[in-house]
C-alpha positions in Angstrom: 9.6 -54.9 11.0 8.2 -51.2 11.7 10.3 -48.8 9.6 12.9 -46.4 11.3 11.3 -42.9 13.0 13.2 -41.0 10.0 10.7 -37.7 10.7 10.8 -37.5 14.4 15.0 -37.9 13.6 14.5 -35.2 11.0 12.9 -32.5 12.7 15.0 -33.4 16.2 18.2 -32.9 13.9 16.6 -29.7 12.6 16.1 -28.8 16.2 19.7 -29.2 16.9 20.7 -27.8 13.6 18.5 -24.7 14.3 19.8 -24.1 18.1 23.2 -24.3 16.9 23.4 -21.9 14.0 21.3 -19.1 16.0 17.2 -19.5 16.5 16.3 -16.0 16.3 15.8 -16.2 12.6 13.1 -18.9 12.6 11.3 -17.8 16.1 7.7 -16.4 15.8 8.5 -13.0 16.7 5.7 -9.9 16.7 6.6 -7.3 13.9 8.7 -9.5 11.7 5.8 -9.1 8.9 6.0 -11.4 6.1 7.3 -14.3 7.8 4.6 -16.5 8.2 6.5 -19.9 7.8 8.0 -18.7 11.4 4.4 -20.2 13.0 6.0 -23.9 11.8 10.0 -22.8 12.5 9.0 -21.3 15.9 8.7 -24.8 17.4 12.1 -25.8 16.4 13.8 -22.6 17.9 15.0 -22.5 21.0 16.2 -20.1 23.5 18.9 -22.4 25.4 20.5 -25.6 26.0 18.2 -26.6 28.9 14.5 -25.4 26.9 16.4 -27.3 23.9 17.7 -30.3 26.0 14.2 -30.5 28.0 12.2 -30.2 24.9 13.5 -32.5 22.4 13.9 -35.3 24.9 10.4 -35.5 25.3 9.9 -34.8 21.5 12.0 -37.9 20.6 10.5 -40.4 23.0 6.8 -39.5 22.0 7.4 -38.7 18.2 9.5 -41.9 18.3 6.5 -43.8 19.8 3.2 -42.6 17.7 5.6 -42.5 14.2 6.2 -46.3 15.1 2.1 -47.2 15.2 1.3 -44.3 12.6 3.5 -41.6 10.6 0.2 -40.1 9.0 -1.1 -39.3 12.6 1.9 -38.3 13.8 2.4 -35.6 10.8 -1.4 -34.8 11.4 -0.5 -33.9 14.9 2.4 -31.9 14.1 1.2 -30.0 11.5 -2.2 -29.5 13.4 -0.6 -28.7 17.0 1.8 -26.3 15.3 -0.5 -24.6 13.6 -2.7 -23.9 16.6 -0.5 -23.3 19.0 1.0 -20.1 16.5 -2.6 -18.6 15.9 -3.1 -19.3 19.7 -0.1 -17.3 20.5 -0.6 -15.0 17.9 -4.3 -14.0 18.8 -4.6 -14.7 22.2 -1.7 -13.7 23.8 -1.1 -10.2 22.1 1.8 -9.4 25.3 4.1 -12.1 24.4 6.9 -10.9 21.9 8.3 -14.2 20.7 7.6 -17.4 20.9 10.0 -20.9 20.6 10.0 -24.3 21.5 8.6 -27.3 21.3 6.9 -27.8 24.6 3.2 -27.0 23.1 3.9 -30.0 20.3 5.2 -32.1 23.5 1.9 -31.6 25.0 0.2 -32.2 21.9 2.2 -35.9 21.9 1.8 -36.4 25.2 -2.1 -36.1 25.1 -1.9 -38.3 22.1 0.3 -41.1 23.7 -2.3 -41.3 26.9 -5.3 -40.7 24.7 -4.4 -43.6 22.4 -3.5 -46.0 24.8 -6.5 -44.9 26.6 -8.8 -46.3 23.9 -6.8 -49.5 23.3 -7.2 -51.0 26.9 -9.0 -54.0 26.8 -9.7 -54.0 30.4 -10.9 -51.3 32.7 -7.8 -52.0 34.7 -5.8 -51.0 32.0 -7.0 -47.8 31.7 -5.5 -46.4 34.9 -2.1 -45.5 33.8 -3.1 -43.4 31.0 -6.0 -41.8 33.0 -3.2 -40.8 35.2 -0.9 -39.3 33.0 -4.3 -37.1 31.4 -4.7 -35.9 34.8 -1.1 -35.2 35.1 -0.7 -33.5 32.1 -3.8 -31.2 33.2 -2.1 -30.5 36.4 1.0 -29.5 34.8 -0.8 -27.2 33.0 -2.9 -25.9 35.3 0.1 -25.5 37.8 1.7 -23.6 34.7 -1.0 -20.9 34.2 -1.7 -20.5 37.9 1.8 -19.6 38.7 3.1 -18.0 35.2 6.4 -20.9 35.8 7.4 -23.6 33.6 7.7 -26.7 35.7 10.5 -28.4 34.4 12.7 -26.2 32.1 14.6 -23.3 34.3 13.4 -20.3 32.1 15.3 -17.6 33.6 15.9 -15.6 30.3 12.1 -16.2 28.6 8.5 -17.1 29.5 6.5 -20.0 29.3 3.4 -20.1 27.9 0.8 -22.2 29.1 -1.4 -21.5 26.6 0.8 -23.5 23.9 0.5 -26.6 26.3 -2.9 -26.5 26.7 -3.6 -25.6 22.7 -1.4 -28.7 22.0 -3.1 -30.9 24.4 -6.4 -29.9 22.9 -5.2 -30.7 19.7 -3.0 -33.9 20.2 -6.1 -35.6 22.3 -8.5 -34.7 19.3 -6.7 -36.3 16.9 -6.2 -39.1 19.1 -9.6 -39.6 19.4 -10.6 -39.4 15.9 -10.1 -43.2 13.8 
């Protein structure tokens, strides 16, 4: 029997835990110097319900899925997307004042998810689905930079940022890759 998915339930609770007490604290926020542990807390901040709702849904699902087959890799991908998507915000979008969420680590599982089941096909037929959802995670993305939106989570008080998607993409498929 494959043992429960205790750290995706951790940090999902965290989430919760985080949104409900106030997530300004642990956001990643330009000028708040001497906070460096903010560029893990970011991703567990949220600005509302619907970025929480939108974001941990997909965070539970996919965490659920690759802690199943690996908690090692999982952490890996965590740890690694997390810390590239804050030094990707943090040096390459100098504009953007705060950043939250965990849509960049939802890419980073998602690319994961297609990437591993990818390279466990046996056939060439079986290879379609998660070629498609590659593709469809890259058109999400490039939707998302070409039109500055978010294309599921109504962000009427914030701005998405792309760049965290694609930085956790990069990163989730990488690990994926690597045996």
């Amino acid at each position: 029997m494959k043992s429960l998915p205790w750290l995706t339930g951790c940090l999902s609770a965290a989430a919760i835990a985080i949104f409900a007490f106030g997530g300004d604290p642990f956001a990643l926020e330009r000028g708040a110097g001497g906070s460096e542990w903010r560029w893990l807390t970011a991703h567990l901040a949220h600005f509302d319900a619907n970025h929480l709702s939108w974001d941990l849904a997909v965070f539970a699902v996919l965490g659920a899925w690759l802690e199943s087959s690996s908690r090692k890799r999982l952490a890996v991908i965590l740890t690694g997307s997390a810390a590239a998507i804050s030094a990707a915000f943090w040096f390459l979008a100098p504009e953007l004042l705060s950043y939250r969420g965990l849509s960049g680590i939802d890419s980073a599982l998602a690319a994961a998810v297609a990437v591993g089941l990818y390279n466990s096909a046996s056939k060439p037929s079986e290879r379609a689905l998660p070629a498609a959802l590659l593709v469809a995670l890259a058109a999400k993305i490039a939707w998302e930079f070409a039109t500055g939106g978010t294309l599921f989570v109504t962000a009427d008080s914030y701005v998405g940022v792309p760049l965290a998607h694609l930085t956790g993409a990069i990163v989730g498929a990488a690990v994926a890759v690597t045996k």
